[in-house]
C-alpha atoms as one frame of an Amber mdcrd trajectory, in Angstrom:
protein
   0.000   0.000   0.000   1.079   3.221   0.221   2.441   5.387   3.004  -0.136
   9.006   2.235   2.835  11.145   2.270   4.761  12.152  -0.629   6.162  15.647
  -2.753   4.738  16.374  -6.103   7.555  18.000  -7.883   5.700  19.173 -10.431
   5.220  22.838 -11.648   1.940  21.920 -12.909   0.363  20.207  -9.852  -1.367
  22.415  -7.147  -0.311  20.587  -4.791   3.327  20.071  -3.284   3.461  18.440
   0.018   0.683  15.547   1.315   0.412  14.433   4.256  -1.045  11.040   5.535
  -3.739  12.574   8.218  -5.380   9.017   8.701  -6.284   8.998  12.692  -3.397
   6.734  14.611  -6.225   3.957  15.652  -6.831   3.723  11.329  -9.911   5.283
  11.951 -10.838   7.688   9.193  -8.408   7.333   6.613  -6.982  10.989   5.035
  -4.837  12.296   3.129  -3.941  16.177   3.935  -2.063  18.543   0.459  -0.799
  21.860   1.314  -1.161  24.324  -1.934   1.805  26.828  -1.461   2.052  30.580
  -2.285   1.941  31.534  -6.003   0.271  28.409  -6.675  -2.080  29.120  -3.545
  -2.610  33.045  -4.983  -3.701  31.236  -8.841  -6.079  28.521  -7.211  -7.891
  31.481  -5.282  -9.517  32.195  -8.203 -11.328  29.170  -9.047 -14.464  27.930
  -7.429 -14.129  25.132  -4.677 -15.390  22.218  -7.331 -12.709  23.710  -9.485
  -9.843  23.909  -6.886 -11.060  19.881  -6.001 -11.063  18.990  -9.706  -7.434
  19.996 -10.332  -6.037  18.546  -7.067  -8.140  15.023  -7.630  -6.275  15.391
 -11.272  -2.959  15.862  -9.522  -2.878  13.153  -7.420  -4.748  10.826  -9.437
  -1.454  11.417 -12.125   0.771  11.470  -8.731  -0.292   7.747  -7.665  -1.431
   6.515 -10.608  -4.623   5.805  -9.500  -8.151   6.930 -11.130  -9.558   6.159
  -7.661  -8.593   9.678  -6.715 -10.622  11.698  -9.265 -13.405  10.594  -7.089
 -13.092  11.131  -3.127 -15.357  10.229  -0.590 -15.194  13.397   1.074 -13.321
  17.014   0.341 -12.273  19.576   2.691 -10.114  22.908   2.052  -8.663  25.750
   4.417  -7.460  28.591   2.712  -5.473  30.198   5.394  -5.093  33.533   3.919
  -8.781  34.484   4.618  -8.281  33.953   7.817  -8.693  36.906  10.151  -5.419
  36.696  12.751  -2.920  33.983  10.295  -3.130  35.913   7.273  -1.770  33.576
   5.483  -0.564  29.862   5.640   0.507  28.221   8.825   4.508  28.926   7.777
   6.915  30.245   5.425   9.668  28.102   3.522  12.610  29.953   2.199  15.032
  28.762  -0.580  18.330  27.280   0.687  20.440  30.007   1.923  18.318  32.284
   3.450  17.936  31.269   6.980  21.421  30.658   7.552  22.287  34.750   4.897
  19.280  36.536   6.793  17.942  34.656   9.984  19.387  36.444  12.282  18.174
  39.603  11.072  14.402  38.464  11.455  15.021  37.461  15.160  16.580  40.799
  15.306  14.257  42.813  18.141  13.496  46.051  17.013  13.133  48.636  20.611
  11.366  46.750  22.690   9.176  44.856  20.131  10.952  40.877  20.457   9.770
  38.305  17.575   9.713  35.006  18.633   7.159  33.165  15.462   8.369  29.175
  14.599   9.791  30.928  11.233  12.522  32.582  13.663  13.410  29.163  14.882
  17.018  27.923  14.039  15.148  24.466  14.872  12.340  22.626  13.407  11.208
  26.390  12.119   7.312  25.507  10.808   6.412  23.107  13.726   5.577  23.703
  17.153   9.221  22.302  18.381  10.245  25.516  16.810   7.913  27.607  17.709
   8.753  26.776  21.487  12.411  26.799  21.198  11.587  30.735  19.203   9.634
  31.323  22.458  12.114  30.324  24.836  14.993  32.794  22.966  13.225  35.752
  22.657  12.317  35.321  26.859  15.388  34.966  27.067  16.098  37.880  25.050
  13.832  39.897  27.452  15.070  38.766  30.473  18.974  39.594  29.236  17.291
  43.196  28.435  16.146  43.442  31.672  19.697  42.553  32.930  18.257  39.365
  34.637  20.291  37.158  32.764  23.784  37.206  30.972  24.120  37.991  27.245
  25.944  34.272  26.448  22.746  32.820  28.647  20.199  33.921  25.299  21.042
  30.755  23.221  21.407  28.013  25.979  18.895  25.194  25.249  16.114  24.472
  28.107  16.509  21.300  29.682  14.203  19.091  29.095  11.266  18.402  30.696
  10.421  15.383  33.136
């Protein structure tokens, strides 16, 4: 069988990540595609029976099955309609960039301290990262407040029992 995760590397395909989203008992079986930025913007302007048509195409050409043209049930999120995300649940950046400009967007700016999972230097997108982000820039605060030394911002936190 197969696995429900996999990349379409495609230019054509809406889709470019999938998740397997099946429930860990096997309980409602699901497979979960993320539609990223320009590709996201383009599919905006299609109805939701259009949007489902092209992404059933996609991964119907993706496993080879004609199964998928026809789903037993279709959800979508589009996260940039929504009110306090603006946008999808994280940003990628080509290769490079973190490591050429990351420090710069952890940068705090007077007393304003940014501490998203995108400012992560770990597992940036997940909620690992998003911790660790939350951690630093506490850190951050408490060094500002001259609680803490400067070489005490980037210590890990030990784990938890």
């Amino acid at each position: 069988g197969y696995c429900g995760s996999f990349v379409i590397e495609d230019e054509e395909s809406p889709i470019g990540i999938t998740i397997d989203d099946t429930k860990p008992d096997g309980s409602f079986p699901a497979i979960m595609g993320f539609i990223l930025t320009r590709k996201a913007v383009k599919l905006a302007h299609l109805s939701k029976e259009e949007r489902k048509k092209k992404i059933c195409e996609a991964y119907a050409k993706a496993m080879g099955m004609e199964e998928a043209l026809h789903p037993v049930h279709y959800e979508e999120k589009n996260w940039s309609t929504e009110q306090y995300s603006g946008g999808c649940y994280t940003a990628y950046f080509p290769p490079g960039i973190m490591h050429s400009f990351g420090r710069i967007i952890r940068q705090p700016f007077d007393r304003i301290y940014f501490a998203g999972t995108e400012t992560a230097t770990q597992w940036s997108g997940y909620m690992e990262g998003a911790v660790q982000a939350g951690e630093r820039a506490a850190r951050e605060i408490l060094h500002s407040m001259g609680r803490i030394a400067a070489n005490e911002i980037w210590m890990p936190e030990p784990e938890s029992k």
